[in-house]
C-alpha positions in Angstrom: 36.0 2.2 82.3 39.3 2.6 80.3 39.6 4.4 77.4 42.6 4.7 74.8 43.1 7.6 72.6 43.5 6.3 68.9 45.6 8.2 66.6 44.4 10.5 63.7 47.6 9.6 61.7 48.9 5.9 62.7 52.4 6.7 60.3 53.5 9.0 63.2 52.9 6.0 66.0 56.1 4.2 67.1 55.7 0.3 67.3 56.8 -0.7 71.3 58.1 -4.1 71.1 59.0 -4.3 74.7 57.1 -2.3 77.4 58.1 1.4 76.4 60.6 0.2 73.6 61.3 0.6 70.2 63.4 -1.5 67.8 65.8 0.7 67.8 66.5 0.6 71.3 66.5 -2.8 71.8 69.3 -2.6 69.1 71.3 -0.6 71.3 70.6 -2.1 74.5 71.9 -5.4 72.8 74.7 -4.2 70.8 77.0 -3.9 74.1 76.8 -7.6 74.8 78.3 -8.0 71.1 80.8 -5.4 71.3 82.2 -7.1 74.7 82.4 -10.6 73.4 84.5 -8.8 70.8 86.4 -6.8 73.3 86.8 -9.9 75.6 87.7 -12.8 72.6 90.7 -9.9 70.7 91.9 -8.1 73.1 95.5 -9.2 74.3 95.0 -11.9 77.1 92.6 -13.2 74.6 89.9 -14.9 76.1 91.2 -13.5 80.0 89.5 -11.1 81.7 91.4 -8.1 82.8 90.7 -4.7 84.2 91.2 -2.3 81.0 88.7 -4.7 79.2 86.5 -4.4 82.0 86.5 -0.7 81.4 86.4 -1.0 77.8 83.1 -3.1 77.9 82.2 -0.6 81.2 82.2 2.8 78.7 80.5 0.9 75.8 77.5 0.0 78.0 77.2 3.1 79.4 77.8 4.9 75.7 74.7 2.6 74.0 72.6 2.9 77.1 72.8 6.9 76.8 72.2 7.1 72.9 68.7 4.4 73.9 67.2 7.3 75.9 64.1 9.2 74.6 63.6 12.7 75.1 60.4 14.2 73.8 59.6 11.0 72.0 63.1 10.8 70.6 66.1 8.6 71.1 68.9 10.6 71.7 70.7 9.1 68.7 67.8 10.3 66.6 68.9 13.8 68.1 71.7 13.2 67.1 71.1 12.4 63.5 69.8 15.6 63.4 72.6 17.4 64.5 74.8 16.0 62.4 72.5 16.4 59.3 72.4 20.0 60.2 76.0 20.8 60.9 77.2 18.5 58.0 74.7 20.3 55.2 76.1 23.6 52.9 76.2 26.7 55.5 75.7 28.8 52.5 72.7 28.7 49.1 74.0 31.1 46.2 71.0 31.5 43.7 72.3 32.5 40.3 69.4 33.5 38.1 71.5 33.5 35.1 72.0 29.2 35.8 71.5 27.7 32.3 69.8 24.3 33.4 66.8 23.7 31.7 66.2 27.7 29.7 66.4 28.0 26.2 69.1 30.6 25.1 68.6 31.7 21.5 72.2 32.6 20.6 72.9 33.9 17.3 75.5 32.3 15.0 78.7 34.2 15.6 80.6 31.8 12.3 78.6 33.0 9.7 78.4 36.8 11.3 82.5 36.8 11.3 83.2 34.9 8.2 80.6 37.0 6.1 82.4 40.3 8.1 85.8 38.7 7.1 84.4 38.4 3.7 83.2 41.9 3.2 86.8 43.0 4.6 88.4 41.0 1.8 87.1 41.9 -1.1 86.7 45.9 -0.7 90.2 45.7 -0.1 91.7 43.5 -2.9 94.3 42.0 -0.4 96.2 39.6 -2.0 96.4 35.9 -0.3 98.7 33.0 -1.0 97.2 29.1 -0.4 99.5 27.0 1.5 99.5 23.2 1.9 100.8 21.1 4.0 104.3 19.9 2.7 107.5 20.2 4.7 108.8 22.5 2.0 105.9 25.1 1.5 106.2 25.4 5.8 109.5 26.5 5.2 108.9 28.9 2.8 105.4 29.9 5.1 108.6 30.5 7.7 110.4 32.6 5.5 107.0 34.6 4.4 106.3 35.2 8.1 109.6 36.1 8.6 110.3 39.2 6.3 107.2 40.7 7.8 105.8 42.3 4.5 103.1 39.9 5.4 100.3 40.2 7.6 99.1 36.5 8.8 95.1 36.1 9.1 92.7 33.1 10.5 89.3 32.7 10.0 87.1 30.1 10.6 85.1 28.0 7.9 81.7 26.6 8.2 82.1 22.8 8.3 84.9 24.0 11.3 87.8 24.3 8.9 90.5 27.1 8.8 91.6 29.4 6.6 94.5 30.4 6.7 95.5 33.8 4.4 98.8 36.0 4.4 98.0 39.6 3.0 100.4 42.2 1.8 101.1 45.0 4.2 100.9 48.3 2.6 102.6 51.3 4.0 
């Protein structure tokens, strides 16, 4: 009597279409009759056979027939998908455990820490400042402030993301 051994997991079973074929095989084993049409029909001499298309259609029969094989119940183009996967993937992983992605940082707010700072800096040492607009004539004058160097030139930064912009007498 003949007995068959069924599968535990049927997802891992191949479908044969042919004997001891797969689809993909079949694919390949047929793709060398397309590829020699083409060879035959643009090659020059078109539609003449001659001895370099012979050997054209010679290397592609022999190339598909190789990559239909199996080995341990693998085509050797599946093998080679492997390879190729492998040597084509990043050689190297660098795990940073200081990556930001997805952590909550509580960072605090540096603005109000230097403007009150500034603040504090301003007022214990009664520095005078001068307010500048923006008119072509006060930049000139701003020029000629900067310029005698009696004046120091300080930034800071306002809440809203203004700047202020202050020039304080240098005392000697």
């Amino acid at each position: 009597m003949r007995t068959t051994i069924i599968p535990a997991q049927i997802t891992t079973v191949e479908d044969k279409i042919a004997g001891n074929l797969n689809f993909t095989q079949i694919l390949l084993l047929m793709s060398p009759v397309f590829w020699a049409a083409i060879i035959y029909i643009l090659l020059p001499q078109s539609m003449h056979l001659s001895w370099y298309k012979v050997g054209l259609i010679f290397v592609v029969f022999a190339f598909s027939g190789i990559l239909a094989i199996r080995i341990k119940d693998k085509i050797i183009l599946q093998w080679l998908q492997v390879l190729l996967r492998f040597n084509l993937r990043p050689k190297f992983y660098v795990f940073n455990k200081n990556d930001s992605y997805l952590r909550v940082i509580d960072l605090p707010n540096l603005e109000e820490t230097h403007s009150k700072a500034v603040r504090r800096s301003h007022k214990a040492s009664d520095l005078k400042t001068l307010n500048i607009s923006s008119d072509i004539k006060e930049f000139v004058q701003m020029e000629s402030l900067l310029i005698r160097q009696k004046l120091n030139l300080s930034y800071t930064a306002g809440k809203k993301g203004g700047l202020h912009v202050a020039f304080e007498q240098i005392q000697k």
